[in-house]
C-alpha positions as CSV (number, residue, x, y, z in Angstrom):
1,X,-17.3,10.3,9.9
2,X,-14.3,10.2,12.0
3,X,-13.5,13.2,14.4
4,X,-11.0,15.2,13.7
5,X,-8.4,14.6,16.6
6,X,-8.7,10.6,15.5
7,X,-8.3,11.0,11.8
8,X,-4.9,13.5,13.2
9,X,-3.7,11.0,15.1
10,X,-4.4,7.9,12.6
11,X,-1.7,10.2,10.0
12,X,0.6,10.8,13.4
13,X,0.5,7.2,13.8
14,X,1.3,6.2,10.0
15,X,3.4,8.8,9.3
16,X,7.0,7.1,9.7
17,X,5.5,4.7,7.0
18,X,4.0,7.7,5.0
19,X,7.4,9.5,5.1
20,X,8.9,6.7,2.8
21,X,6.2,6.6,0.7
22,X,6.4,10.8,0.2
23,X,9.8,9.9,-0.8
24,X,8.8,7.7,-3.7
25,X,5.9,10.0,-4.2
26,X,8.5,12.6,-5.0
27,X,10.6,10.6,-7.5
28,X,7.2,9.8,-9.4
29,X,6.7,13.5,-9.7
30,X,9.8,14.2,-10.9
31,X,10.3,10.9,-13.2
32,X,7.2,12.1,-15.5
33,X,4.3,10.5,-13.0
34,X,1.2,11.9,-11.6
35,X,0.7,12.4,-7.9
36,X,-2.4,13.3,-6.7
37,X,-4.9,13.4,-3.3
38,X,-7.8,10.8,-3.6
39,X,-9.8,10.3,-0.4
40,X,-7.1,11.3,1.9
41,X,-4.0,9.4,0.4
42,X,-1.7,10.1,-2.0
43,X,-1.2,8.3,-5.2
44,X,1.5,8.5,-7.5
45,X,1.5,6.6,-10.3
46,X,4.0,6.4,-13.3
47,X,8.0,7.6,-13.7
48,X,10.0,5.7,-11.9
49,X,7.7,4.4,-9.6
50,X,6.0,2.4,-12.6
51,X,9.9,0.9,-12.7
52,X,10.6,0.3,-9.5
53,X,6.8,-1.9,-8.9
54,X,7.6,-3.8,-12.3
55,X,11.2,-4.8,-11.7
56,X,11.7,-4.1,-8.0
57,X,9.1,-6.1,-6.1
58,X,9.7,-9.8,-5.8
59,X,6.9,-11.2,-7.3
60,X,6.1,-12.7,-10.6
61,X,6.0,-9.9,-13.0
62,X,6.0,-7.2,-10.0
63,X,3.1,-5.3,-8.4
64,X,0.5,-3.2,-9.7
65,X,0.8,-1.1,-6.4
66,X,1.9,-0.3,-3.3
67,X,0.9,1.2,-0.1
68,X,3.3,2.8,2.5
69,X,1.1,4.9,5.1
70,X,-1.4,7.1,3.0
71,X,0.9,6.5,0.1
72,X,-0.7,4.2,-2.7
73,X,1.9,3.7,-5.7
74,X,0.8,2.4,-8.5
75,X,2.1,1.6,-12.3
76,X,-0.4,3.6,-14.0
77,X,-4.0,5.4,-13.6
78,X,-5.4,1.7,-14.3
79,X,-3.8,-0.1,-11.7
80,X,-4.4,2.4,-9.1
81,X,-8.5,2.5,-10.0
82,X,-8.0,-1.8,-9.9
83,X,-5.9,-1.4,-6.6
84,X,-7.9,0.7,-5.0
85,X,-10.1,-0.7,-2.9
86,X,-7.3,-3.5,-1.9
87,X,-4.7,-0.7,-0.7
88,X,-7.2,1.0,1.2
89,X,-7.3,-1.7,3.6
90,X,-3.2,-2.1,3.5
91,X,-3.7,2.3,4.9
92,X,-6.1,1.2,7.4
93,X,-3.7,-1.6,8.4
94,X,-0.8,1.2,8.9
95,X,-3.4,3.4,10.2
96,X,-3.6,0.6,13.0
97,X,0.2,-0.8,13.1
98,X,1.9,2.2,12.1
99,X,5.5,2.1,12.7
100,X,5.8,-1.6,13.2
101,X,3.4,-2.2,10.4
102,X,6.1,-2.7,7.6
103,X,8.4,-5.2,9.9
104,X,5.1,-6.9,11.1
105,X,4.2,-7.5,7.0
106,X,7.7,-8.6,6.3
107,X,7.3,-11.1,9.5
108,X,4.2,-12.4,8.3
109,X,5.8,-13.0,4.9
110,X,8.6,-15.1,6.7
111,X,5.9,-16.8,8.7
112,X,4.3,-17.6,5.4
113,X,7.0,-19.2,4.2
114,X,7.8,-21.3,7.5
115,X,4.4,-23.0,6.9
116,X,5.1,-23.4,3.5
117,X,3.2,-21.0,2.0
118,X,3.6,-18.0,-1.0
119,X,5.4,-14.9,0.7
120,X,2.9,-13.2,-0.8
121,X,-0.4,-14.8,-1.1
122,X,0.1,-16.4,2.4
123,X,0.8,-13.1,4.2
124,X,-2.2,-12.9,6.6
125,X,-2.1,-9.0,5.5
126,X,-2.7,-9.5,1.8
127,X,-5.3,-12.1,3.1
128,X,-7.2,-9.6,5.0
129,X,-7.1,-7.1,2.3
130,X,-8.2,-9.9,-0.2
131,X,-11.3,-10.8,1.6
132,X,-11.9,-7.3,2.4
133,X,-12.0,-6.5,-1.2
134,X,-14.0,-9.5,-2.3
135,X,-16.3,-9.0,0.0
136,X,-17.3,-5.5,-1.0
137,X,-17.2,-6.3,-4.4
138,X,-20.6,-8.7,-3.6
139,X,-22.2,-5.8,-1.7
């Protein structure tokens, strides 16, 4: 269990990613979604966030999530419960980076595609979270 000053300052440190993902959070709401506290993070899942993952995110046929400090977005209920143990780890990563974790994803993208790689796929971030969630899946 984490003490409380820690767990304060992990939100503190997160929070100028967290305040982006309130604002989606709030469109969701407001759009016909759900938003809801699970674990300490906030998901919001349908509305115009469901829109904005399928048609906004640059990959093949869009996201089924996204996390932005303790905000997990999602296209549905369903993707969030599939997502969920993946976007934990993308919080813990802003829990760590916080404000420079978004430009440090996006230059890890770029890196990946220097070396030739998927934007995506060969962003050591998703690769961390990847492993991370196979890797409890065996437990």
């Amino acid at each position: 269990m984490r003490a409380p000053a820690a767990s304060f300052f992990r939100y503190l440190w997160a929070f100028p990613n967290t305040i982006l993902g309130l604002g989606f959070a709030g469109m969701a709401g407001m759009t016909g979604g759900r938003v809801r506290l699970v674990d300490g993070v906030l998901e919001a899942e349908g509305g115009w966030v469901e829109s904005l993952l399928r048609r906004a995110v640059p990959l093949k046929g869009g996201a089924a999530a996204m996390t932005l400090g303790h905000v997990v977005l999602g296209r549905n209920a369903a993707a969030l419960a599939a997502t969920r143990r993946h976007e934990r780890v993308h919080v813990r990563q802003c829990e760590t980076w916080g404000p420079a974790f978004l430009p440090a994803y996006f230059a890890a993208s770029l890196g990946a595609v220097f070396r030739g790689r998927h934007p995506y796929h060969g962003n050591a971030f998703e690769q961390a979270a990847c492993r991370e969630e196979a890797a409890a899946a065996t437990r």
